[in-house]
VOBA-1610 file (N, C-alpha, C; in pm, whole numbers, padded with zeros to 5 digits, always signed):
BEGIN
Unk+01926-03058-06092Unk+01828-03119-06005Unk+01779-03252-06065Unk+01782-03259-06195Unk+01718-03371-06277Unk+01831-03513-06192Unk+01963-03479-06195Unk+02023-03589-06124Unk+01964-03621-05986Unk+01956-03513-05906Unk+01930-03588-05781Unk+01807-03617-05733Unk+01726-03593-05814Unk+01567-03651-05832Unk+01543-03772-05879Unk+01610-03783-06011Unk+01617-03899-06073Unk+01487-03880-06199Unk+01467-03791-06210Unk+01391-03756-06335Unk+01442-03682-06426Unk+01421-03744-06552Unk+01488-03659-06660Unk+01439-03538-06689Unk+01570-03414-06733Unk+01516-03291-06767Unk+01395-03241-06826Unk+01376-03320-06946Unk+01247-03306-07045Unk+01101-03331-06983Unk+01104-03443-06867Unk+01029-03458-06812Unk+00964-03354-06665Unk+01095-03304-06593Unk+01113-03200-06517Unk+01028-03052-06624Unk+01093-03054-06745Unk+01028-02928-06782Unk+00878-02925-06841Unk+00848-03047-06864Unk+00682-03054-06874Unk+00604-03035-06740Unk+00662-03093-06663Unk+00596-03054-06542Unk+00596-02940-06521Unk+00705-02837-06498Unk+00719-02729-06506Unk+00598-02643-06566Unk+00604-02686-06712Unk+00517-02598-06793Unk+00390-02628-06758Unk+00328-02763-06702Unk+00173-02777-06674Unk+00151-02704-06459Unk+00272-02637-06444Unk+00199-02653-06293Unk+00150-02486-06314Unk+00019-02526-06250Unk-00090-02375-06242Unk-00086-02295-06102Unk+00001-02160-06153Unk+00020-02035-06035Unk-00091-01924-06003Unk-00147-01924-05908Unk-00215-01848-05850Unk-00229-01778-05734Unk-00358-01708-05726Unk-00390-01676-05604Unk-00430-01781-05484Unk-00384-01831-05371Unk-00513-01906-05352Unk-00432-01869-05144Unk-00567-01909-05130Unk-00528-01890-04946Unk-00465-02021-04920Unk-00348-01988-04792Unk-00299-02081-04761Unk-00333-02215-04644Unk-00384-02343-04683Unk-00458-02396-04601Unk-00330-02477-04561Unk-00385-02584-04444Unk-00335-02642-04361Unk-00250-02772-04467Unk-00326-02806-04541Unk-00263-02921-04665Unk-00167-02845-04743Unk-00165-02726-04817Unk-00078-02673-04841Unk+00059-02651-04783Unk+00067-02649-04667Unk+00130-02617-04577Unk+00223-02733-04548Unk+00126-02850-04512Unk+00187-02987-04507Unk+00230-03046-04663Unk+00223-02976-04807Unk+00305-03004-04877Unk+00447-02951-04917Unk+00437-02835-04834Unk+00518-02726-04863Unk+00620-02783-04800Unk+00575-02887-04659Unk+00716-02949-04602Unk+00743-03014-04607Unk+00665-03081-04676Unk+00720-03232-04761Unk+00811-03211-04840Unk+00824-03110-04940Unk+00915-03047-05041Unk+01015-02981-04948Unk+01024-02943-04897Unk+01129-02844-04830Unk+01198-03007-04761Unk+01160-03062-04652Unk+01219-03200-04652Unk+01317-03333-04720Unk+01247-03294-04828Unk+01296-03400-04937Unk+01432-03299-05008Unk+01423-03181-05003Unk+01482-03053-05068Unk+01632-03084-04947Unk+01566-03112-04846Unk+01662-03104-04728Unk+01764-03222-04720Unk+01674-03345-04784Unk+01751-03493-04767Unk+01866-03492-04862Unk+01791-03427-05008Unk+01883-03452-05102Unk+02012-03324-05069Unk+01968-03290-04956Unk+02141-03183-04952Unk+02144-03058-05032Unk+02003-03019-05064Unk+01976-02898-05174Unk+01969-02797-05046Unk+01961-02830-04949Unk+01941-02717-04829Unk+02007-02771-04680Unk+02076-02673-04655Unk+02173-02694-04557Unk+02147-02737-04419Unk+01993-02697-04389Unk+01942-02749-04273Unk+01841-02770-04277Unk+01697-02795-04238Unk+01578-02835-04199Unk+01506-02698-04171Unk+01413-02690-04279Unk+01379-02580-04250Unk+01204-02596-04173Unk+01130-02540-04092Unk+00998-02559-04007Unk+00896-02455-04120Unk+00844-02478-04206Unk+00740-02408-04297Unk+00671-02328-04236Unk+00632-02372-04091Unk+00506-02247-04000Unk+00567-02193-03948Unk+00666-02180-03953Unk+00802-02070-03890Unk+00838-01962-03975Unk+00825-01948-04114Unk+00883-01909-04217Unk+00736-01829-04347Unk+00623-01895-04328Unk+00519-01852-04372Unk+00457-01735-04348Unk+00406-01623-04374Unk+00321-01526-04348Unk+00213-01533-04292Unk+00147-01478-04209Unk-00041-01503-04167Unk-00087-01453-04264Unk-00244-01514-04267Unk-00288-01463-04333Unk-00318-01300-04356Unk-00311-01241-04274Unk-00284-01111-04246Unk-00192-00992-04341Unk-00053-01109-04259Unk+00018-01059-04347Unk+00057-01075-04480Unk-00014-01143-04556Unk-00030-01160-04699Unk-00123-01064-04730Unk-00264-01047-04658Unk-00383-00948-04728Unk-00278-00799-04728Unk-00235-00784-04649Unk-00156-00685-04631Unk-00041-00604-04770Unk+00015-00755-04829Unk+00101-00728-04963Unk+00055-00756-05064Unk-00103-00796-05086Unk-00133-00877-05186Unk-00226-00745-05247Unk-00188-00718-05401Unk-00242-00543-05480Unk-00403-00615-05450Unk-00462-00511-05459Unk-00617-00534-05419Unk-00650-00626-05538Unk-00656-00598-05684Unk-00658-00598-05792Unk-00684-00727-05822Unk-00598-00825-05743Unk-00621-00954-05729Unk-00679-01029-05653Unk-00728-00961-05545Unk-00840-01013-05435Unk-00992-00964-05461Unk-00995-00846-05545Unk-01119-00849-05578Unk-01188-00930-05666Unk-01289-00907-05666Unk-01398-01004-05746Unk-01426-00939-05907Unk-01362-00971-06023Unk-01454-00902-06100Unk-01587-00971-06211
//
């Protein structure tokens, strides 16, 4: 991927190591980054077609639904 980005590996894996995974609800900006990436994912030919993000996402629903309590509660 470092080739068709145009960023070097070392630099790819710092990023890597600083991006922060969580819980978080899925908002409307999220959403619109998610297809920005999936887009650009799409230009460079990493994905075979165009994929629609609000087509493919869960409701919120159906996330409370799979998500262990454990992590939605408050402690």
């Amino acid at each position: 991927m470092s080739k068709e980005v145009g960023i070097d590996v070392n630099t790819l894996e710092k990023v890597h190591t600083r991006l922060d995974y969580g819980l978080l609800p899925i908002t409307n900006e999220i959403v619109a980054k998610q297809q920005q990436i999936a887009d650009m994912y799409y230009d460079l030919k990493l994905l075979p077609k165009k994929i629609d993000i609000k087509e493919v996402i869960l409701s919120p629903e159906e996330y409370a639904k799979i998500t262990p309590q454990q992590l939605t509660s408050k402690q």
